[in-house]
N, C-alpha and C positions, 0 to 999 in steps of 0.2 A: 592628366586624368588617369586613372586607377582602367584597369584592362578588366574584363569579368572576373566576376569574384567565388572564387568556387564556394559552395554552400557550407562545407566540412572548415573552412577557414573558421565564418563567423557561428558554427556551431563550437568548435574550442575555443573561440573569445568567450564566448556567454557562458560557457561553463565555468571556464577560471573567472569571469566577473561575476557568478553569481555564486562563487566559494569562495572566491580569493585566494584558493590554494591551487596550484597546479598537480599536485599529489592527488586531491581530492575531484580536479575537473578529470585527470587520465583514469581515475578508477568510473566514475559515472559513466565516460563516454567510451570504457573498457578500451584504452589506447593505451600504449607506452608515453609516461609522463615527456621525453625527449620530442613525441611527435607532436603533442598537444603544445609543448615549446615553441618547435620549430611552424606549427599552424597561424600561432599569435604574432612571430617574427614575421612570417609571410605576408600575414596580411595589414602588420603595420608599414612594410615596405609598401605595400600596392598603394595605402591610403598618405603613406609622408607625414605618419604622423605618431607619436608613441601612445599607445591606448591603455598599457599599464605602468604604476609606479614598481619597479622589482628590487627589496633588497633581499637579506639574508635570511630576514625574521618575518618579513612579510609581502604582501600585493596587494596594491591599491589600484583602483581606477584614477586614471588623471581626467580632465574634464572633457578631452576630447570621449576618453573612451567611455567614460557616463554619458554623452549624447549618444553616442553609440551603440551602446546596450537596449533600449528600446526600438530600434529599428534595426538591430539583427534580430528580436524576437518577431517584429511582424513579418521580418524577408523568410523566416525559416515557419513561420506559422505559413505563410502562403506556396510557400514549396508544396509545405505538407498537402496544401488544400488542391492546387493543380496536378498532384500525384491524385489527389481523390474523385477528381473530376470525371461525374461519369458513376460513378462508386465500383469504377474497376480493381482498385487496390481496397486489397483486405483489412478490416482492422480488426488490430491487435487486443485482444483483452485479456489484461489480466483477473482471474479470479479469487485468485490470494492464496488459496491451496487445493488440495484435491480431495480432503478426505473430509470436508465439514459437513456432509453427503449431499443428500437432490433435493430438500426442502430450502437450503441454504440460499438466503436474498441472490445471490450473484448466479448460480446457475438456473433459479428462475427465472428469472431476468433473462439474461441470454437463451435457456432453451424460448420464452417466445418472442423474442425480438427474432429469431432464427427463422420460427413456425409462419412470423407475420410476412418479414423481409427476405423469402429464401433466394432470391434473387442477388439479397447482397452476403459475402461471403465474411463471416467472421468467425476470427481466431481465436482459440481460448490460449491462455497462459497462466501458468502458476509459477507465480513469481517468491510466495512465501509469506510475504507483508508487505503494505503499503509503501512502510521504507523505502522497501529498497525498491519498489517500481517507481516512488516520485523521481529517482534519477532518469529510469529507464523514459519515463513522459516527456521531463524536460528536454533529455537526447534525441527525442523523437523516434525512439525506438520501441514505442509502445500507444497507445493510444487512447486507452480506461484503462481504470482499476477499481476496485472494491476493496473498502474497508475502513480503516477507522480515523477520518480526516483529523478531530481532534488531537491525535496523539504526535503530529508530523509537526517539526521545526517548523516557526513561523514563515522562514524564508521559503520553505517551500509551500506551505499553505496560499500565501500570496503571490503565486504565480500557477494556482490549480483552479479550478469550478470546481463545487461540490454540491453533490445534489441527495438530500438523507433519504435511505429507502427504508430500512428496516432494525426494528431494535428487538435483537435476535436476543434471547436467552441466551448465558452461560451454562456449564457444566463442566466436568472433569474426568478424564480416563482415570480409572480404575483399575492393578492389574487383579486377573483372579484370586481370589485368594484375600483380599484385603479386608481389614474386617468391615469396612465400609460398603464393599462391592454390593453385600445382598440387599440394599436399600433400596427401593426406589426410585428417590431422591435424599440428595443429602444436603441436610441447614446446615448451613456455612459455621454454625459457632460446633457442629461436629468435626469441623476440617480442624478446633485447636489443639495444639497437639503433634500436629501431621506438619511436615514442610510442604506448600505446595508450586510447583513447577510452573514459571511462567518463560521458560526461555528466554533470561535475564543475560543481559550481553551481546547479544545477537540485533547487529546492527539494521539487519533485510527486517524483522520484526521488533523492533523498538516500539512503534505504538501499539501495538497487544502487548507488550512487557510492559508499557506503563500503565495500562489498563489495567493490567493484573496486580501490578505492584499497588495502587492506588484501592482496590478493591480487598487486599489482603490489611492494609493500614488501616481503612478504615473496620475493619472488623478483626481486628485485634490475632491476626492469623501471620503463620513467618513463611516467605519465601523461600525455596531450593535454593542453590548455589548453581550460578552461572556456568552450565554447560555444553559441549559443542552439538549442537542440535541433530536426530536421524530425520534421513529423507529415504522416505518409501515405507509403505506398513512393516516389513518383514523386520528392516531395522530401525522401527520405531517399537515395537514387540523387543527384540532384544533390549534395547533402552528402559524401558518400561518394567521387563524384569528384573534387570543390572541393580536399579535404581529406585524402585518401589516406592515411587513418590509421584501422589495425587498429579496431574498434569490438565489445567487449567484449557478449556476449546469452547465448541459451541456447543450447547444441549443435544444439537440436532446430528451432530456429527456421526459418524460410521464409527460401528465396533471396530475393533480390532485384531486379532487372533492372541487369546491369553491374556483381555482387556475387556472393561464393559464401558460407558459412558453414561456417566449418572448426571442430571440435570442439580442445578443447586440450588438450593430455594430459602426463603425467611432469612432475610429476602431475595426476592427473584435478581439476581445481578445481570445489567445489559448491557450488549455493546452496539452503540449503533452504527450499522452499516452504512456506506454511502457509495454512489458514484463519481468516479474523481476524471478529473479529465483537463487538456489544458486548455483555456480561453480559445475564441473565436476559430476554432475545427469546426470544419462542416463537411458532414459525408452522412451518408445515408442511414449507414449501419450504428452510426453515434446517435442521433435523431429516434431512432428505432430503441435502442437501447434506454435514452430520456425516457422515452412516450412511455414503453413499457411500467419499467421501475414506478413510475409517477400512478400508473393505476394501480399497478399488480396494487402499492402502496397503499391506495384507496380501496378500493374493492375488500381489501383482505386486513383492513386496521392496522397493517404493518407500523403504524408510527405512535400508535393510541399505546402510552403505557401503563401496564398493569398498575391496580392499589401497592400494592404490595411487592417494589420492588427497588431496586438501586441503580443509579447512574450517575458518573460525575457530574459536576457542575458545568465543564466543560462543554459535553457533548450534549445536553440538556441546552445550552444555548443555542444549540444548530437548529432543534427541531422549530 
């Protein structure tokens, strides 16, 4: 019989069984690939049994370790849930970035899920894009997120909840100066002509890059060149000067110094927001967080969309 099984074992099983790569379970679970190794060796020794196929080119599950993979998900989901027992432990929320300002679905949301439940303690996190927080969810090193479910690898879609809150308007940073900037708003067939920037390449946001990329095809408009993205206004301003190219956000967003944000319209382009989270979590502060999103959503027609606007086919099936 197998001795207790530390929880860290079958969380780097489930990562390498749900990549196949061990390069790609030590980057999610931000470990040296050697320890994510030596965590899978460990705990086939405890169990007597080999759980992956390993060659040069690739990793399979063998059939033990395919029975296996669903009941490490439920031992590390209930971890989670007796760490939450009580709603002593915080959770973690990611809100995707920081600058999309205070109208933005995700910080409405959390400020009254905070206002209703201030008893239970939750954390904000800006992770950047969905991307790259679905790793951080499945590691158990995060707990929500916001943003745009459609855009995410299958394999990670189906192993998330999604719940649609809001189908926010796009628009575009501007920097001063642009001959676009003194619009109001700008119709999309004004962007042709112009490159526009969707932070193409960039793994943490991949499904806003293919938002963006999908929304420039279909309206006949070309895409930036994949650049390495600024974190923080002051050197998102430098970037923005450097580079003078239209950069794709929410309508709603925060100016920026030497930057304006023009909403874009004819047609109105959306991206719908969602809450993401992984299956059977239960804590106070997640409950709080549903209930809210689910009215703010009613109350305020957050999901009714405009005559006059665009969305993929994709995200247009969620609603």
């Amino acid at each position: 019989m197998p001795r207790d099984l530390h929880p860290r074992l079958l969380r780097s099983f489930a990562a390498v069984a749900e990549t196949l790569h061990f390069g790609r379970a030590a980057e999610r679970l931000h470990l040296a690939q050697q320890a994510v190794s030596r965590d899978v060796q460990a705990l086939e020794r405890e169990l007597g049994c080999v759980l992956l196929n390993r060659s040069t080119r690739s990793v399979g599950l063998t059939e033990a370790g395919a029975a296996l993979l669903p009941m490490a998900r439920q031992l590390l989901e209930l971890q989670a849930e007796i760490a939450a027992l009580g709603g002593t432990r915080a959770l973690l929320v990611d809100l995707n970035g920081q600058d999309w300002g205070p109208d933005h679905a995700a910080e409405r949301v959390l400020a009254e899920a905070r206002r209703r439940c201030p008893e239970v303690e939750l954390l904000a996190r800006y992770l950047g894009g969905l991307a790259g927080a679905a790793g951080e969810l499945a590691a158990h090193r995060l707990d929500a997120s916001f943003g745009r479910y459609a855009g995410l690898p299958a394999a990670d879609r189906g192993r998330l909840v999604h719940l649609p809150v809001r189908l926010e308007p796009m628009g575009v940073f501007l920097p001063l100066g642009h001959p676009l900037a003194d619009r109001p708003a700008v119709p999309l067939g004004a962007l042709v002509g112009y490159r526009v920037d969707v932070f193409a390449g960039q793994p943490a946001t991949a499904e806003w890059t293919d938002l963006g990329l999908r929304l420039l095809a279909a309206h006949g408009l070309e895409a930036a060149p994949g650049r390495t993205p600024p974190v923080g206004a002051a050197e998102f301003a430098r970037y923005l000067a450097r580079h003078g190219d239209p950069v794709l956000t929410a309508a709603g967003a925060h100016d920026h110094p030497g930057a304006v944000v023009r909403p874009l319209v004819d047609p109105v382009p959306l991206s719908l927001v969602g809450l993401v989270h992984r299956p059977g979590v239960r804590h106070p502060g997640l409950a709080a967080l549903r209930a809210c999103a689910s009215e703010l959503a009613a109350a305020e027609g957050w999901l009714r969309r405009p005559p006059d606007s665009w969305l993929p086919a994709e995200d247009a099936a969620l609603l």
